[in-house]
N, C-alpha and C positions, 0 to 999 in steps of 0.2 A: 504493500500500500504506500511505498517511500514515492512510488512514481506519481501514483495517484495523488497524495498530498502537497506534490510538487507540480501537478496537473491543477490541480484548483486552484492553488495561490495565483496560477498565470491566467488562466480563464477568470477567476473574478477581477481581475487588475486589469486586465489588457485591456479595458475599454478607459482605465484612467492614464495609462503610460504612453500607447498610440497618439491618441490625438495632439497635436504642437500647440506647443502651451507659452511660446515667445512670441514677445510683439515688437513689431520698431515702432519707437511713438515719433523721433521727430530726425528719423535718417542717422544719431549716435547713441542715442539710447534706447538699450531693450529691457522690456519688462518681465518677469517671469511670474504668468498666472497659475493659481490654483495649487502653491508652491508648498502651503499647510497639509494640504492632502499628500500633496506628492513624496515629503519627507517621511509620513504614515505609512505613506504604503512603499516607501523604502524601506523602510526599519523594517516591514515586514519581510519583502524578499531577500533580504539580506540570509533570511535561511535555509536560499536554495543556493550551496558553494559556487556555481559559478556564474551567477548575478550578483554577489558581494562584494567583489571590485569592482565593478562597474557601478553600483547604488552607493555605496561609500564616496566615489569620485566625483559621483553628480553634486551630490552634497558637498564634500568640501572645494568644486570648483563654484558654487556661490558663494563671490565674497564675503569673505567671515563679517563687514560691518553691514552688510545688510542681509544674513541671515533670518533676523528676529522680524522684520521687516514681513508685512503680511504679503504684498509685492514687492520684491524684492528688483530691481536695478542695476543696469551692466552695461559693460561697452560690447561693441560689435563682437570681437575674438570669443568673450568669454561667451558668450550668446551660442558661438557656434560651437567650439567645443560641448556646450553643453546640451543640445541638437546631438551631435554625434553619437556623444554616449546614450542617451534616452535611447537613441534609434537604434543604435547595439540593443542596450535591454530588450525592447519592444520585438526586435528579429528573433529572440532568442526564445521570449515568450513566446512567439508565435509558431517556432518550430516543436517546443517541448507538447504545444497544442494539439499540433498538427499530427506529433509522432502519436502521442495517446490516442485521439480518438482514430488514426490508421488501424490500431489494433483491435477494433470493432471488441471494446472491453464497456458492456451496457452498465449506467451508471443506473439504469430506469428513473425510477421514483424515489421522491422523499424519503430521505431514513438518516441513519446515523452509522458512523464509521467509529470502532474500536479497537483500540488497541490495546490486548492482553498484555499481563506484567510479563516481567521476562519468563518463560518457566526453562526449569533443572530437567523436566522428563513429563511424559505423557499425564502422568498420574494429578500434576502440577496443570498443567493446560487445560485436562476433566474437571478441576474444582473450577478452574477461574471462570468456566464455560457456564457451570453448574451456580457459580456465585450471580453472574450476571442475569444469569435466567431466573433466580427468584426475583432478584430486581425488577424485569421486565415482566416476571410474568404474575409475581405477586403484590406490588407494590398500589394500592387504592388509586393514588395521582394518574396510574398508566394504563388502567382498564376506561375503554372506550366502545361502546358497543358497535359504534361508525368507523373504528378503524382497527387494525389486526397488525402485528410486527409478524415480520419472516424474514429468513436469513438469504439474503441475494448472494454472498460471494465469500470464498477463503481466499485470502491473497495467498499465493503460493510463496512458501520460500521468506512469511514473516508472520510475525501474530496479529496481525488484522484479520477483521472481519467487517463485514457492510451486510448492514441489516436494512429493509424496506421497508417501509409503513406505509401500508394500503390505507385509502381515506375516502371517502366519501360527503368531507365535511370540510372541515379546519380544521389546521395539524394540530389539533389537542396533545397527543402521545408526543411529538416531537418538543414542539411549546414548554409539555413540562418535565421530561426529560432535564430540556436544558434550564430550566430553574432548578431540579434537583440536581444535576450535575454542579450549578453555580452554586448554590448552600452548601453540598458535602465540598466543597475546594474551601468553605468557609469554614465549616467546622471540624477540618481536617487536622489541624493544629492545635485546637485544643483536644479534640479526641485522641491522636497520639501522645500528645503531655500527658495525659490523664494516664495513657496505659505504660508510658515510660516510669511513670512515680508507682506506679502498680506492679511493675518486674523490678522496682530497685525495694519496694517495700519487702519482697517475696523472699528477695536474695537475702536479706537479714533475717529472714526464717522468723521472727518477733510471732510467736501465738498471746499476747498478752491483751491486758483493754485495750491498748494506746493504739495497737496495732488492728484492733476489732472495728477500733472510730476511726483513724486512718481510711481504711477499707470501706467505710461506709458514708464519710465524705468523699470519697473518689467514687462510688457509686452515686450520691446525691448530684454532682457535679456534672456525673455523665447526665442523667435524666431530665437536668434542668437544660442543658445545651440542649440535649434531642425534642425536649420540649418546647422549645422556645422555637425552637428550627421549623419543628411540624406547625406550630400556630404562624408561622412567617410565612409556609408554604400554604397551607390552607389559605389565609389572605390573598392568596396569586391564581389557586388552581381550584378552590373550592372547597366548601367544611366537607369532612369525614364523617359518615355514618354514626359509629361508635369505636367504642374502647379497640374492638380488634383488630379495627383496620387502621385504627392509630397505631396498636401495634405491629402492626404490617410494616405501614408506612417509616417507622422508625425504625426496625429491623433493617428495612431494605438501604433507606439512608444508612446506617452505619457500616453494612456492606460497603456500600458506594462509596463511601472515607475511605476505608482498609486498602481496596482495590486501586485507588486512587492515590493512595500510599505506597504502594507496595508497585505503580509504576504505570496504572490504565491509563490511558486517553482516550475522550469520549467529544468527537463530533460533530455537527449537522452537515448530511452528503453538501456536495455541490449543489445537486440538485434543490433543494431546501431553498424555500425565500428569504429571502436580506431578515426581515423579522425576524424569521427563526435561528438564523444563524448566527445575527447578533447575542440570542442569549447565551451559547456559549462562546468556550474560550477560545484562543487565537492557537494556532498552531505553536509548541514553545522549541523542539527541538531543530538541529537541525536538518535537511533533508538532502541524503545522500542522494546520488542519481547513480542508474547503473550503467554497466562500459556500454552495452546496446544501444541505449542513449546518448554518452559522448560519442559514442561511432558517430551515429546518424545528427548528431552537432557537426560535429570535424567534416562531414560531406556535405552536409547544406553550407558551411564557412567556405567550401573549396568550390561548389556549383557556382556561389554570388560569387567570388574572387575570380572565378575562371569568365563568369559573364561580362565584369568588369573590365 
């Protein structure tokens, strides 16, 4: 799914990076528009390795005094220079485009993309598969009777998975997926504190009060987090029946931390509208590309070099 990942970043961009975004206003000076965006959505390809030099360049050849500048201002040279490189990036995205969808790999429909923690062996892969599925398939926020999750695709050769979600309405399942995605990335850090002071209470062996109360403020602590969290979520996604599918509901979030701890990344396909994509997170690692793809780079650089 490394290609795929590196596929989306360019397909959602390429409509910001294409189009020429310098002006002459009066025959010496050029203006550079929409330069706020454009430094965003540098920062973000900067984590496909070989768009990194070139997003870095673009930015530091806008003179560093008018950087903060919302239009930012330049002489002719730097103007073109900075044309140049845009238009490399832009070539590049358009071939990483062009190569993915040649490989007739269907993204179909709305869903979310995942990425398992690392696993050690088979037995490791079976839980985490096993982890997510109660999530998705037990979780109160995620049963819709207008839409159904199923699994489109195993990336070969990584631990992803791309999961669909059939609809018939509004992406409800997606929608709030990525608000529980966004809360557990919140209460991720106090839930592993909590279990960190709970493996160092343990290793001091203490069976005494002190150790009884320890144990049951680290218990009260956890419930009021997951408490607090489900009354946050229900505010977004809708109140809960009762007690058990409260309990559900927090079982599955606290899953959702662990896995998320332990190294998941969770999602909205390409496919998925802006709204929904926004409520999760941004892509954080970097994204390798493989040699079949710098092949097919290094030939389209040498077809435009040869046409030139």
């Amino acid at each position: 799914m490394k290609l795929y990942n590196v596929y989306r970043l360019c397909k959602r961009y390429i409509d910001v990076i294409e189009p020429k975004n310098i002006a002459c206003k009066d025959g010496k000076t050029y203006e550079l528009e929409n330069w706020k965006v454009l430094v965003k959505v540098f920062t973000t390809l900067e984590k496909v390795p070989i768009l990194k030099e070139y997003t870095i360049n673009y930015i530091k050849m806008v003179p560093e005094f008018v950087r903060k500048d919302i239009v930012p201002k330049f002489d002719p040279e730097t103007a073109r220079e900075l044309n140049i490189i845009k238009s490399k990036i832009a070539n590049i995205m358009k071939v990483i485009i062009e190569f993915y969808e040649s490989m007739n790999i269907s993204s179909g429909e709305n869903g979310i993309d995942i990425k398992l923690p690392p696993c050690k062996d088979l037995k490791d892969y079976i839980n985490y598969l096993r982890e997510f599925d109660f999530v998705l398939s037990q979780c109160p926020f995620l049963q819709c009777k207008d839409e159904t999750i199923t699994l489109e695709s195993v990336d070969v050769g990584s631990n992803w998975i791309r999961l669909a979600v059939t609809s018939t309405s509004a992406c409800v399942i997606l929608s709030n997926i990525g608000i529980l995605v966004d809360r557990a990335i919140t209460l991720r850090s106090h839930y592993i504190n909590i279990q960190q002071q709970e493996e160092v209470l343990k290793s001091t062996q203490l069976k005494n009060e002190l150790a009884r109360e320890q144990k049951q403020t680290f218990d009260l602590l956890r419930k009021a987090y997951f408490d607090n969290a489900i009354t946050e979520i229900e505010k977004q996604c809708g109140d809960l029946k009762d007690g058990e599918e409260k309990g559900k509901a927090e079982k599955a979030l606290e899953k959702l931390c662990e896995l998320i701890d332990k190294g998941a990344e969770i999602y909205a396909s390409i496919d998925a509208p802006e709204e929904i994509q926004v409520l999760f997170p941004e892509i954080q690692d970097n994204l390798e590309l493989s040699g079949e793809l710098m092949k097919y780079l290094e030939d389209k650089e040498s077809e435009d070099t040869d046409e030139e």
